[in-house]
Structures are given as C-alpha cells and as structure tokens.
Phi, psi and omega in degrees: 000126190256147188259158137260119165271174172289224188246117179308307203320308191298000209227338218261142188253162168241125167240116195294156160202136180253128185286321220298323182297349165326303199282346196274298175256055171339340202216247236289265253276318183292326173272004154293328192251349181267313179296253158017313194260347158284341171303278184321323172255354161279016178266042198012027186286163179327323192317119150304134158245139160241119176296057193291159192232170179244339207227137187289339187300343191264356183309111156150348181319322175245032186296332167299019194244103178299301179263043178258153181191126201248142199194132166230147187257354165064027152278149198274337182261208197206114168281351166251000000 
C-alpha cells in the first residue's frame, strides 16, 4: 500500500493561545503558563502559534521562537 501526502504547507495549522490572565495573575498562573508554552515551542513544530496578549507589554517574550508571532488585542473586558 503506497500513502501519498498532500503538500506540507496544507498541513501546516496556525494556533491561537490567549494570554489575558498575564496581567490578571502575575506569579503562579503566568509562570505555569510561561513554563508550559517553552515545552511547546521548543518541540520546533511547523506549526504557527499566535500569541495574544490583552496588554502589548509582554510581546517580544517569546520572540526567540522562529514560528511564535505575538499579538495584543488591548481589550478591557472578555469577550466569552
């Protein structure tokens, strides 16, 4: 049985992870999650991750990550 793949590109996923509880919890919940998303992205996959932020100060945290792309949306409430 022979497999064909598609086109890597077509395979490649962009994945959000929303930040807002940085400014909200500062110390245990943010270094649990800080702690968590360097696990994730030192496995180098194809994958994009976008980061959001609720506040632009933390953008650049993971800038040493080649597919992290960091982004805030700088609303005060919760939209869910």
């Amino acid at each position: 049985m022979k497999i064909e793949f598609i086109d890597k590109q077509a395979l490649i996923m962009r994945i959000g992870v929303m930040l807002r509880h940085f400014d909200q919890h500062p110390r245990r919940v943010k270094n649990y999650a800080n702690y968590l998303l360097n696990e994730l992205l030192s496995l180098n996959s194809p994958h994009e991750i976008v980061l959001i932020y609720n506040n632009s100060k933390f953008i650049g945290n993971f800038k040493h990550f080649k597919n992290v792309r960091e982004t805030a949306l700088n609303i005060s409430q919760r939209l869910i």
